[in-house]
Backbone as XML, in Angstrom:
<?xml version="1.0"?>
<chain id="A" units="angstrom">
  <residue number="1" name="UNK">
    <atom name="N" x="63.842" y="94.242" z="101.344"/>
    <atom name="CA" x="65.061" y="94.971" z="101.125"/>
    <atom name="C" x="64.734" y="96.389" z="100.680"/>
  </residue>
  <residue number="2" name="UNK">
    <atom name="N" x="65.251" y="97.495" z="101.292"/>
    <atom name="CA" x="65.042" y="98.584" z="101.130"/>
    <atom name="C" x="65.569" y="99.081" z="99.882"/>
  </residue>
  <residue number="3" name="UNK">
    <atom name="N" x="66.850" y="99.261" z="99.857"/>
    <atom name="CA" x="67.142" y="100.028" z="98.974"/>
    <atom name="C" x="68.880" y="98.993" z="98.087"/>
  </residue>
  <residue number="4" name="UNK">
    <atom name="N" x="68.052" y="97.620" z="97.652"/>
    <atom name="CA" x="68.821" y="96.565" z="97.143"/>
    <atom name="C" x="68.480" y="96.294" z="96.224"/>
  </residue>
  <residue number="5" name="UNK">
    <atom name="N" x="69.070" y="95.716" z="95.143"/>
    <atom name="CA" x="68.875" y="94.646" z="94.132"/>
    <atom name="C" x="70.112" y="94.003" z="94.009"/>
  </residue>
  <residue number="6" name="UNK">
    <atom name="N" x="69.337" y="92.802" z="93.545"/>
    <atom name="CA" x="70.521" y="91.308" z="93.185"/>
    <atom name="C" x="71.289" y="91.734" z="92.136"/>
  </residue>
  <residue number="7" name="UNK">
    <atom name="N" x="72.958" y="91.376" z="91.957"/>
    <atom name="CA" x="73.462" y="91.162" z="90.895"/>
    <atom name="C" x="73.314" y="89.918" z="90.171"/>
  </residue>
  <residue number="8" name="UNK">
    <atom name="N" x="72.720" y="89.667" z="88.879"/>
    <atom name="CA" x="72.391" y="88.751" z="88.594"/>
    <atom name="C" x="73.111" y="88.285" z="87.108"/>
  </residue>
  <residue number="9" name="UNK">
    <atom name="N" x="74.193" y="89.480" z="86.674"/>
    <atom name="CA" x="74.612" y="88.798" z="85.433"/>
    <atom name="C" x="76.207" y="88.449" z="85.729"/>
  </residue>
  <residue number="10" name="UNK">
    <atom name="N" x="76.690" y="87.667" z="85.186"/>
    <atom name="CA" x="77.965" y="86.802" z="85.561"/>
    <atom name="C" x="79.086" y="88.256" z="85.036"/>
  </residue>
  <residue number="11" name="UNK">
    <atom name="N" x="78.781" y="89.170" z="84.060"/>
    <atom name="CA" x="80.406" y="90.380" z="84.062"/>
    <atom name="C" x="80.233" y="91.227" z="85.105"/>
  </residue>
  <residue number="12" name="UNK">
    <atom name="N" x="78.997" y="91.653" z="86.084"/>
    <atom name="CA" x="78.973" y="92.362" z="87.488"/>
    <atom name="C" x="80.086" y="91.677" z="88.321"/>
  </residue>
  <residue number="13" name="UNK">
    <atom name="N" x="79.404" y="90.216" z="88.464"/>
    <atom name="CA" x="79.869" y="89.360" z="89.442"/>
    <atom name="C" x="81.668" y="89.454" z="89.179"/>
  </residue>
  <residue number="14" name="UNK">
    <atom name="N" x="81.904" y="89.143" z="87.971"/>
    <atom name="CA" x="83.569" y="89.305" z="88.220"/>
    <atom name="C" x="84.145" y="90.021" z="88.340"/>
  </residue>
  <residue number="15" name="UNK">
    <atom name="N" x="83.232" y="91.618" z="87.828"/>
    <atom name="CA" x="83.993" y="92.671" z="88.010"/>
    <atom name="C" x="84.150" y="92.963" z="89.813"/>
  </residue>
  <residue number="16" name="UNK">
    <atom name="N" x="83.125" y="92.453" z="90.130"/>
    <atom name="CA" x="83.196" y="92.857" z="91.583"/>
    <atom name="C" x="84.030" y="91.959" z="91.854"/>
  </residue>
  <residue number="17" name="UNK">
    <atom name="N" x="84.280" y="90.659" z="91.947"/>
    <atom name="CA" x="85.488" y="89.674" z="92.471"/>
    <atom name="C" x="87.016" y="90.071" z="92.264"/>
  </residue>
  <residue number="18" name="UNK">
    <atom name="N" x="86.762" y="90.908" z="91.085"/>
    <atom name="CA" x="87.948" y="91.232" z="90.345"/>
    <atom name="C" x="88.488" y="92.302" z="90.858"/>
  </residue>
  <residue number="19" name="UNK">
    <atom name="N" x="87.860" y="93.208" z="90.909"/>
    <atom name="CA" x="87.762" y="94.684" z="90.990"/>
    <atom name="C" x="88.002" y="95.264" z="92.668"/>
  </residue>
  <residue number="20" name="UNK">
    <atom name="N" x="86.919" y="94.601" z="93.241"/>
    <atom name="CA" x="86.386" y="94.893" z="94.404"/>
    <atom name="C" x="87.348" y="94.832" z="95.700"/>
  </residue>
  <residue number="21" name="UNK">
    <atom name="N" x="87.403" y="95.211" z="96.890"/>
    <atom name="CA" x="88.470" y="95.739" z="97.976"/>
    <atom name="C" x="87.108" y="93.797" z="98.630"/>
  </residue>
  <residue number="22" name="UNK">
    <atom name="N" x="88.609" y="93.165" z="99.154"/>
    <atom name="CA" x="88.233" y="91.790" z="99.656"/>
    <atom name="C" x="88.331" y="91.995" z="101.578"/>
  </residue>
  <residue number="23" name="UNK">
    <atom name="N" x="87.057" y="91.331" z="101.600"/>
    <atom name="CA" x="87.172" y="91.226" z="103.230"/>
    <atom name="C" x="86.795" y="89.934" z="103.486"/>
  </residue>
  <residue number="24" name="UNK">
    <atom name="N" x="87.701" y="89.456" z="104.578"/>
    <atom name="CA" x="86.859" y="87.872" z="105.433"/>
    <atom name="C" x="86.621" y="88.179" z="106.690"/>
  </residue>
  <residue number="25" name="UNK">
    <atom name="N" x="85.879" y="86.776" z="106.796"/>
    <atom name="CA" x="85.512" y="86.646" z="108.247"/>
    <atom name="C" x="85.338" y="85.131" z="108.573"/>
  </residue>
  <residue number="26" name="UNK">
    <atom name="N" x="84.752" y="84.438" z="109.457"/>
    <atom name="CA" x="85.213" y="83.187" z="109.786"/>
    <atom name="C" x="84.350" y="82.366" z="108.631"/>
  </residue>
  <residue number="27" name="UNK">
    <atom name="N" x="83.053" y="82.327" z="108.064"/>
    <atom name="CA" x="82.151" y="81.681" z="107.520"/>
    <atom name="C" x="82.319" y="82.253" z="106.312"/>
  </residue>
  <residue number="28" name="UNK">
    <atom name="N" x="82.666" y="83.748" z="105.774"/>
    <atom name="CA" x="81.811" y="84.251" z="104.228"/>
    <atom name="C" x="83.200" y="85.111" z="104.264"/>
  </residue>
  <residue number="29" name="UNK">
    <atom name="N" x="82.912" y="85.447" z="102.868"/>
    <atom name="CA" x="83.711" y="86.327" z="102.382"/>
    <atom name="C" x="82.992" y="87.472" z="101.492"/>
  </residue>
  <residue number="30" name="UNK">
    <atom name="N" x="83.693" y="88.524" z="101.806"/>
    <atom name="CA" x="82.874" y="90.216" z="100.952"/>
    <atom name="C" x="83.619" y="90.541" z="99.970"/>
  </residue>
  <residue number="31" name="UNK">
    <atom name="N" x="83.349" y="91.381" z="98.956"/>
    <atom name="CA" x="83.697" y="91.855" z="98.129"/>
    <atom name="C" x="82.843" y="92.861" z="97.930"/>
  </residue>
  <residue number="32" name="UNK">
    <atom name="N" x="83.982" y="94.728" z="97.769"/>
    <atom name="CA" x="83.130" y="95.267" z="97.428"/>
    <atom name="C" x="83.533" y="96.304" z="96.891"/>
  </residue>
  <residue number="33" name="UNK">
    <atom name="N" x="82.694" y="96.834" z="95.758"/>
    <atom name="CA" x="82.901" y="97.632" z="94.738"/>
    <atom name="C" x="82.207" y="98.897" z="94.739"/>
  </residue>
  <residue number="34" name="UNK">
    <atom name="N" x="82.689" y="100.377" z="95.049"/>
    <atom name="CA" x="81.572" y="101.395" z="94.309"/>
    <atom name="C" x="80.478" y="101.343" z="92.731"/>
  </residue>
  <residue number="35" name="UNK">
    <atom name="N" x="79.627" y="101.743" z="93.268"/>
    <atom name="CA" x="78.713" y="102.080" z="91.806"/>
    <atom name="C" x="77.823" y="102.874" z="91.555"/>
  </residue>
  <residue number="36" name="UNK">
    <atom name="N" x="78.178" y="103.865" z="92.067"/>
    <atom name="CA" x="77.864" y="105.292" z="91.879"/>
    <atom name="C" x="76.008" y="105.559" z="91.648"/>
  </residue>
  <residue number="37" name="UNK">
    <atom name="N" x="75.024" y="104.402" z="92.435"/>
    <atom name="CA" x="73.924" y="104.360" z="91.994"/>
    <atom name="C" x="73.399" y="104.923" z="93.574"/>
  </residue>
  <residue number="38" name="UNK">
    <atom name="N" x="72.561" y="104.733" z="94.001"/>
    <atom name="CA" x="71.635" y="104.855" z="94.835"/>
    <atom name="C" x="70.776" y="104.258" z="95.529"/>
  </residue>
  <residue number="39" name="UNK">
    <atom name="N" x="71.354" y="102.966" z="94.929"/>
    <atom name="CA" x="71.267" y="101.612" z="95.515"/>
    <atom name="C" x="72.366" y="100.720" z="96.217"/>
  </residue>
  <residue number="40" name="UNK">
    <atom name="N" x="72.382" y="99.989" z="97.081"/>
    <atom name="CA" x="73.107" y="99.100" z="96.676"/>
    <atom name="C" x="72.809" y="97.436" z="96.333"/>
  </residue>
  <residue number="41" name="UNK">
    <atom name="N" x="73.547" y="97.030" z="95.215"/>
    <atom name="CA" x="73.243" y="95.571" z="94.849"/>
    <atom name="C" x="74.165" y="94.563" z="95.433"/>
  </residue>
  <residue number="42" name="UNK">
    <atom name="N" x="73.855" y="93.059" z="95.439"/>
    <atom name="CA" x="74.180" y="92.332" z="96.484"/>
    <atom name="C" x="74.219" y="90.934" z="95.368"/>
  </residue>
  <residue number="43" name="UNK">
    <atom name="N" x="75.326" y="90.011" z="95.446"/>
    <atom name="CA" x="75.315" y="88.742" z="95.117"/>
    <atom name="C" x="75.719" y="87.777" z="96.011"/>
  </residue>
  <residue number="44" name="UNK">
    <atom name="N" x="75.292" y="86.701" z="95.671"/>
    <atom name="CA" x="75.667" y="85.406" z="96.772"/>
    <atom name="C" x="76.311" y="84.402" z="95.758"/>
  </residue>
  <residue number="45" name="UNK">
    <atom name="N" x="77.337" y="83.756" z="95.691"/>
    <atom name="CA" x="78.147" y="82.595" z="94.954"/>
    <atom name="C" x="78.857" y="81.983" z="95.965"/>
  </residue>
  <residue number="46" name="UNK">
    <atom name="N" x="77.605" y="81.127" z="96.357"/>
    <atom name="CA" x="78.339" y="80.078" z="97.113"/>
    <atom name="C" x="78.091" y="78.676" z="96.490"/>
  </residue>
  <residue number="47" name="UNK">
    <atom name="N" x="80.087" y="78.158" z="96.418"/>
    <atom name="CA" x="80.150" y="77.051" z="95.677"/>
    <atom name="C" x="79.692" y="75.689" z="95.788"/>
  </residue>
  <residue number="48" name="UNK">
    <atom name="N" x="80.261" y="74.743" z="94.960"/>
    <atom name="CA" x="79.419" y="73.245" z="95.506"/>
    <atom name="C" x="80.603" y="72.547" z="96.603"/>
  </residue>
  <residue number="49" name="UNK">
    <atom name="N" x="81.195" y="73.264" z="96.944"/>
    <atom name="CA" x="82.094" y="72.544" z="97.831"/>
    <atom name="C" x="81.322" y="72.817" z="99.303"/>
  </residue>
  <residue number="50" name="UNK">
    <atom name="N" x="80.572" y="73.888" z="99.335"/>
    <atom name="CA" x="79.772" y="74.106" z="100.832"/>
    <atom name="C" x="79.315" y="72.748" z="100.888"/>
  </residue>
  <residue number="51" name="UNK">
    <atom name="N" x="78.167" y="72.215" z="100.051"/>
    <atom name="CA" x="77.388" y="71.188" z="100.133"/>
    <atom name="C" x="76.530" y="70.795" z="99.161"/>
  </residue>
  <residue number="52" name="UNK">
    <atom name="N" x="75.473" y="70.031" z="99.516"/>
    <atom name="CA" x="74.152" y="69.848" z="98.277"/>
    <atom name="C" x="73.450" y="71.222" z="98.494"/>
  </residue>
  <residue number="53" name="UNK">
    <atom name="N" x="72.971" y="71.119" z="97.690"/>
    <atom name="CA" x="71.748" y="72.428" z="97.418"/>
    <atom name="C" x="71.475" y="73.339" z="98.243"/>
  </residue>
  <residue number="54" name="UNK">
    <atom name="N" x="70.427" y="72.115" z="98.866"/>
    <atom name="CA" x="69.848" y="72.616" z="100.179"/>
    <atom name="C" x="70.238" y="73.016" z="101.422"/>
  </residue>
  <residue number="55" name="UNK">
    <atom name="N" x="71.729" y="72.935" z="101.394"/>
    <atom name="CA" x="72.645" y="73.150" z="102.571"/>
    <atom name="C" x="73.394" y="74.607" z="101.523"/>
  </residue>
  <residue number="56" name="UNK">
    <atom name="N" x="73.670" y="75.128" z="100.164"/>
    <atom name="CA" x="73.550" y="76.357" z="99.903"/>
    <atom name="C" x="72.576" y="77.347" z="99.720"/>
  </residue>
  <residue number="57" name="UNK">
    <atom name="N" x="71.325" y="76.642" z="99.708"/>
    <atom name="CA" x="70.127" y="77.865" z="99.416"/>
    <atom name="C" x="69.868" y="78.008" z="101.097"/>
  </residue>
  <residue number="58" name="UNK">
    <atom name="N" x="70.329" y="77.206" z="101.716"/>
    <atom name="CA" x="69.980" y="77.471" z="103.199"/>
    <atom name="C" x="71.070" y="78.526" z="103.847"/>
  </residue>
  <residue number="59" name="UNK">
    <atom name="N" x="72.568" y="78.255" z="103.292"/>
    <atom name="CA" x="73.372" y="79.531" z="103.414"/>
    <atom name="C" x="72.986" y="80.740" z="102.806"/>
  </residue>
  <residue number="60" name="UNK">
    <atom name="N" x="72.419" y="80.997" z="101.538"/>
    <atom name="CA" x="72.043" y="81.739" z="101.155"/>
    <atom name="C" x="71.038" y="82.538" z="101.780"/>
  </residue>
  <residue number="61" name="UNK">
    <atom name="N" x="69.671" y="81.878" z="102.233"/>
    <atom name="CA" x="68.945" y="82.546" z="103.072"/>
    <atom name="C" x="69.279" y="83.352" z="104.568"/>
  </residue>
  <residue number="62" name="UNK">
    <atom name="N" x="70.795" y="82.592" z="105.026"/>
    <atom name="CA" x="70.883" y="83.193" z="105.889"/>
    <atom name="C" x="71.551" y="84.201" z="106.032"/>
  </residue>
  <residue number="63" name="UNK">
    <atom name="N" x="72.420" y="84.203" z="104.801"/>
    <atom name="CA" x="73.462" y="85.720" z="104.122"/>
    <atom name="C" x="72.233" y="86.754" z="103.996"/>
  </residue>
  <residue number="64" name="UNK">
    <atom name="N" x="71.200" y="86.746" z="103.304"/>
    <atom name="CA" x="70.186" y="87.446" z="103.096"/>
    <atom name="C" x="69.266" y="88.214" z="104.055"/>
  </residue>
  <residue number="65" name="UNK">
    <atom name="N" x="69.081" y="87.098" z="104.826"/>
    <atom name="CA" x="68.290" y="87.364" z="106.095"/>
    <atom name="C" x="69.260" y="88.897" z="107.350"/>
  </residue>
  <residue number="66" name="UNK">
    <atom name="N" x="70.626" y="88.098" z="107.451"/>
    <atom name="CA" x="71.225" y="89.274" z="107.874"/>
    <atom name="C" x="71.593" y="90.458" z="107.379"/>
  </residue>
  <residue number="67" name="UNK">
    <atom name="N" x="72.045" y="90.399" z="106.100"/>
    <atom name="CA" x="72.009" y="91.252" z="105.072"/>
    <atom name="C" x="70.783" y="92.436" z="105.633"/>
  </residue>
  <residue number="68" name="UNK">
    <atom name="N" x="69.105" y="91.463" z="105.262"/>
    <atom name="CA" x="68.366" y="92.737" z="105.544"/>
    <atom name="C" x="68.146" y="93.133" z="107.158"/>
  </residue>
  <residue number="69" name="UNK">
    <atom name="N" x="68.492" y="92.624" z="108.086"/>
    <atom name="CA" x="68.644" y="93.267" z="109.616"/>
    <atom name="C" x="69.608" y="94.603" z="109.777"/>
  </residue>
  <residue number="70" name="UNK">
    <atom name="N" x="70.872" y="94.363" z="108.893"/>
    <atom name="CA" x="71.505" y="95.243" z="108.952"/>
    <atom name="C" x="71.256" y="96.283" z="107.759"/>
  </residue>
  <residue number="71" name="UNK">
    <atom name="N" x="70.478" y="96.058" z="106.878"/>
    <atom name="CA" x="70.141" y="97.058" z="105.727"/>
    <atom name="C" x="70.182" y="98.503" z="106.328"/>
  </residue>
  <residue number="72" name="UNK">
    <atom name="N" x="69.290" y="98.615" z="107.199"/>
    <atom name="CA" x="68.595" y="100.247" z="107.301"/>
    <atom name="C" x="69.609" y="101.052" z="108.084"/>
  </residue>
  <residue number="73" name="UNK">
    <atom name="N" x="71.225" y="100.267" z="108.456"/>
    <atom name="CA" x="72.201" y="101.165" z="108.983"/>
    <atom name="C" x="73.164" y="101.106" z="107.626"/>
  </residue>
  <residue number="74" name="UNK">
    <atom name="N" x="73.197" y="101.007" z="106.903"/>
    <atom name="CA" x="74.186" y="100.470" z="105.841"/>
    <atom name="C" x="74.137" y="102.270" z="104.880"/>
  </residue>
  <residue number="75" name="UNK">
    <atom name="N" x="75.532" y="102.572" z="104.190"/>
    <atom name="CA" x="75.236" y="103.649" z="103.154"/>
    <atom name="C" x="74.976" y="103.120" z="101.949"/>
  </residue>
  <residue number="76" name="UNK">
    <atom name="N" x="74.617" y="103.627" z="101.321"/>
    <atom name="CA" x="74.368" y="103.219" z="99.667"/>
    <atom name="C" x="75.218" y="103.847" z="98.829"/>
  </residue>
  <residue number="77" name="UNK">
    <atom name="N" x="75.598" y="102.579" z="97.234"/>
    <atom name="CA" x="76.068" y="103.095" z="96.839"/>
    <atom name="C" x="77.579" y="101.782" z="96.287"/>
  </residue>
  <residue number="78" name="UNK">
    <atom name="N" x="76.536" y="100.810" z="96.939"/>
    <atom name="CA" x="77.880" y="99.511" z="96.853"/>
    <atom name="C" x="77.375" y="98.245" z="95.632"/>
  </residue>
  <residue number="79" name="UNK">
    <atom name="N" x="78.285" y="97.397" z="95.254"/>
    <atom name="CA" x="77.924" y="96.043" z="94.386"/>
    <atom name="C" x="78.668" y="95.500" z="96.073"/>
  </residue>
  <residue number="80" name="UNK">
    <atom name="N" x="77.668" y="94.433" z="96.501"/>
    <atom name="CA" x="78.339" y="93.726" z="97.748"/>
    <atom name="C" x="78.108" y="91.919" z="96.952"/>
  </residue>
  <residue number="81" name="UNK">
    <atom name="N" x="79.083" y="90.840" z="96.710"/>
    <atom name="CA" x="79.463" y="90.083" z="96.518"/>
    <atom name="C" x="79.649" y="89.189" z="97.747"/>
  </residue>
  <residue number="82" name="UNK">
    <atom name="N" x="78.805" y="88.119" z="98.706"/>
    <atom name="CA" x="79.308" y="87.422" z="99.368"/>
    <atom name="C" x="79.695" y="86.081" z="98.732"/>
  </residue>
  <residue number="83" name="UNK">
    <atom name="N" x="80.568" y="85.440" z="99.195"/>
    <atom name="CA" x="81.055" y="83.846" z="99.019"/>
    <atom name="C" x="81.087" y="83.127" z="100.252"/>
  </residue>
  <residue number="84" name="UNK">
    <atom name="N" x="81.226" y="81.929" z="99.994"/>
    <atom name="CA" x="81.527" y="81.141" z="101.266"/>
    <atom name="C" x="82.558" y="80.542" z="101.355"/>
  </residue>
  <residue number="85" name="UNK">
    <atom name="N" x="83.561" y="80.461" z="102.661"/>
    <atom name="CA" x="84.632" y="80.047" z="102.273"/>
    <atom name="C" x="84.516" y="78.555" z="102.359"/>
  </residue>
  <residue number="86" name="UNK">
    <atom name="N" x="85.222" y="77.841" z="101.291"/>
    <atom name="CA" x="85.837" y="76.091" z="101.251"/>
    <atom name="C" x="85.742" y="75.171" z="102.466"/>
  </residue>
  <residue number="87" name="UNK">
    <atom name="N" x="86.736" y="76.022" z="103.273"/>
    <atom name="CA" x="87.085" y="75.245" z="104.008"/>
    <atom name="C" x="85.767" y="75.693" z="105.562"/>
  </residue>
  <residue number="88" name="UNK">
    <atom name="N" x="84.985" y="76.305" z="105.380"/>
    <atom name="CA" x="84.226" y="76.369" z="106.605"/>
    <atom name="C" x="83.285" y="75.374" z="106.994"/>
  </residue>
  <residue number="89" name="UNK">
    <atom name="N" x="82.488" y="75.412" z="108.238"/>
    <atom name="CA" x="82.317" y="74.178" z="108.128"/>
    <atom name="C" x="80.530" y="74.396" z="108.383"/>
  </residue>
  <residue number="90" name="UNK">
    <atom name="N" x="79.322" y="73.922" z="107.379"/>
    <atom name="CA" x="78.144" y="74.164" z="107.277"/>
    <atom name="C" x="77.598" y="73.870" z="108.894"/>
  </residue>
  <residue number="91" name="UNK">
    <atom name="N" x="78.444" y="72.538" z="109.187"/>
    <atom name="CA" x="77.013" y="71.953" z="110.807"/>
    <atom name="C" x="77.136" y="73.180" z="111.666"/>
  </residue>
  <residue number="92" name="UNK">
    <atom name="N" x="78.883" y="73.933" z="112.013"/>
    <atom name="CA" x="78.807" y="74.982" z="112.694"/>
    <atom name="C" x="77.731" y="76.155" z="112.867"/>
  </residue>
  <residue number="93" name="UNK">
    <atom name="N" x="77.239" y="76.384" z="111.496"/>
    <atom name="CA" x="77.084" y="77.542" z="111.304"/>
    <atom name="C" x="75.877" y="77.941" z="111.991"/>
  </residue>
  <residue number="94" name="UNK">
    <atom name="N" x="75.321" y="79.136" z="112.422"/>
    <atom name="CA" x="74.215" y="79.354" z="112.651"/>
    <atom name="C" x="74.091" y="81.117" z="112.015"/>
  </residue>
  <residue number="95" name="UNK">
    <atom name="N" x="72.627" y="81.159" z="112.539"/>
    <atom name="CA" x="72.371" y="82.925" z="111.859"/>
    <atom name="C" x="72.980" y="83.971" z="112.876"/>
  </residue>
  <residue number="96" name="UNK">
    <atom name="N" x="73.454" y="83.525" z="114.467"/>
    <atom name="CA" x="74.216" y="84.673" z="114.602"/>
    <atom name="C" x="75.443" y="84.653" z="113.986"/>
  </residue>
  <residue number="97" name="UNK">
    <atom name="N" x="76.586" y="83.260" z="114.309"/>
    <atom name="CA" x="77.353" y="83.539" z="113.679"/>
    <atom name="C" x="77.586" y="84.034" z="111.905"/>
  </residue>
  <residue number="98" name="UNK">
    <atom name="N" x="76.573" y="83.994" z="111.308"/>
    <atom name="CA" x="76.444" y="84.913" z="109.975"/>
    <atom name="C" x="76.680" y="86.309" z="109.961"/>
  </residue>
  <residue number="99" name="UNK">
    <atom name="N" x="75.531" y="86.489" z="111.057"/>
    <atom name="CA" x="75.121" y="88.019" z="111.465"/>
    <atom name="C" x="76.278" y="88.640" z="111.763"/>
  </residue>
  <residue number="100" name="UNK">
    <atom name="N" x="77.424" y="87.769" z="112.853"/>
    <atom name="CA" x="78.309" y="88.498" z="113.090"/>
    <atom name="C" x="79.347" y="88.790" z="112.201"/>
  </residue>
  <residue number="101" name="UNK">
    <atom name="N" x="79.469" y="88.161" z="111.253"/>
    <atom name="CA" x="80.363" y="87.548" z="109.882"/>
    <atom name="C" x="79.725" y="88.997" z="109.166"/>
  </residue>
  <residue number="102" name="UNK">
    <atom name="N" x="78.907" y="89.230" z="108.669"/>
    <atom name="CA" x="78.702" y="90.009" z="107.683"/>
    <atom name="C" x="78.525" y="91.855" z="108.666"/>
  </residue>
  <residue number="103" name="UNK">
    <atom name="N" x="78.270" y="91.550" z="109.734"/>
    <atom name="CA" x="78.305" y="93.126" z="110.446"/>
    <atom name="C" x="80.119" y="93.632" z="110.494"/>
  </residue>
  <residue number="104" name="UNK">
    <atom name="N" x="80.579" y="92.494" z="110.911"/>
    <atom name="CA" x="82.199" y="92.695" z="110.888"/>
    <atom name="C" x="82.896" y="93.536" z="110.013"/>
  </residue>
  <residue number="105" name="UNK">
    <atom name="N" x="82.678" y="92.657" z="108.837"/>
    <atom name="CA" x="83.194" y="92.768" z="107.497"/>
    <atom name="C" x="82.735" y="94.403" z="106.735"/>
  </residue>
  <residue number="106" name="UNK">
    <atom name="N" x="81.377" y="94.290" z="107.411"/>
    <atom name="CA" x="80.633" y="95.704" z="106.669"/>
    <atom name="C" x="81.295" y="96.881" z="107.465"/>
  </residue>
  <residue number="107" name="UNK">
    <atom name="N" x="81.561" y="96.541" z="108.773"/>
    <atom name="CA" x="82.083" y="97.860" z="109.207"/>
    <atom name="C" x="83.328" y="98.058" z="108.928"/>
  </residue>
  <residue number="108" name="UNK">
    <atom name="N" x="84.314" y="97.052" z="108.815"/>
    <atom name="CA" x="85.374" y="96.641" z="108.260"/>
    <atom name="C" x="85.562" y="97.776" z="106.630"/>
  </residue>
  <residue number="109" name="UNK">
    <atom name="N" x="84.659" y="97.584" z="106.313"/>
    <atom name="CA" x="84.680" y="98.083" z="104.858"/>
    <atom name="C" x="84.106" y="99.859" z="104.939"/>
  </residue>
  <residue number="110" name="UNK">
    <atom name="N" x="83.288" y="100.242" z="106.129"/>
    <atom name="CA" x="82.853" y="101.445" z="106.322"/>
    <atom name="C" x="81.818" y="101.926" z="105.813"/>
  </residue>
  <residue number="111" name="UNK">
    <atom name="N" x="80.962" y="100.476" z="105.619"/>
    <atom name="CA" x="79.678" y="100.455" z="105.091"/>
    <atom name="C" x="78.577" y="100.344" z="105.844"/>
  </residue>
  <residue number="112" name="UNK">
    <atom name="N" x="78.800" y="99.950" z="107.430"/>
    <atom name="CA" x="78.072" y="100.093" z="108.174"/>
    <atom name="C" x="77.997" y="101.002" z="108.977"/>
  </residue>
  <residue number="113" name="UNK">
    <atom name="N" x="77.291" y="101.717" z="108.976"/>
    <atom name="CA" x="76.901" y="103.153" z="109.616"/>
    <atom name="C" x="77.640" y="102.877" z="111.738"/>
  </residue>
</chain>
């Protein structure tokens, strides 16, 4: 990751849930907040309703994975918050449809170059 770090303390995370301009797409959901840094930071909270563990650290890797494909067109300067939605469905999923889920949303938001 170029120019990222994780949000990792739980008052980021709500301020961005809270705070933050909301976007969906068929699999994930964005949230996103200015923060005036030179970075941008990135969280993943995906709940136990996706699945066991290993069926969220496996969503997780794949939020991440696209995340950094699309990094080096992206501006800086964001807290980006993904979730997963409830009702989606894990067997569907694959890494394009992620890819396309999170390019959407980013341009959606005017974060993707």
């Amino acid at each position: 990751m170029i120019n990222t770090k994780s949000i990792k303390d739980n008052n980021e995370f709500q301020k961005v849930l809270k705070q933050g301009k909301w976007y969906g797409a068929d699999f994930i959901c964005m949230y996103v907040q200015k923060n005036n840094l030179e970075i941008n930071q990135i969280g993943l909270a995906i709940g136990k309703k996706a699945g066991k563990a290993y069926r969220r650290n496996h969503i997780k890797r794949l939020i991440r994975a696209s995340y950094t494909v699309l990094e080096k067109d992206m501006e800086v300067g964001y807290n980006i918050v993904f979730t997963w939605k409830s009702n989606a469905e894990y067997e569907n999923c694959t890494f394009d449809e992620i890819n396309g889920d999170v390019s959407k949303m980013l341009k959606k938001a005017g974060i993707l170059r």
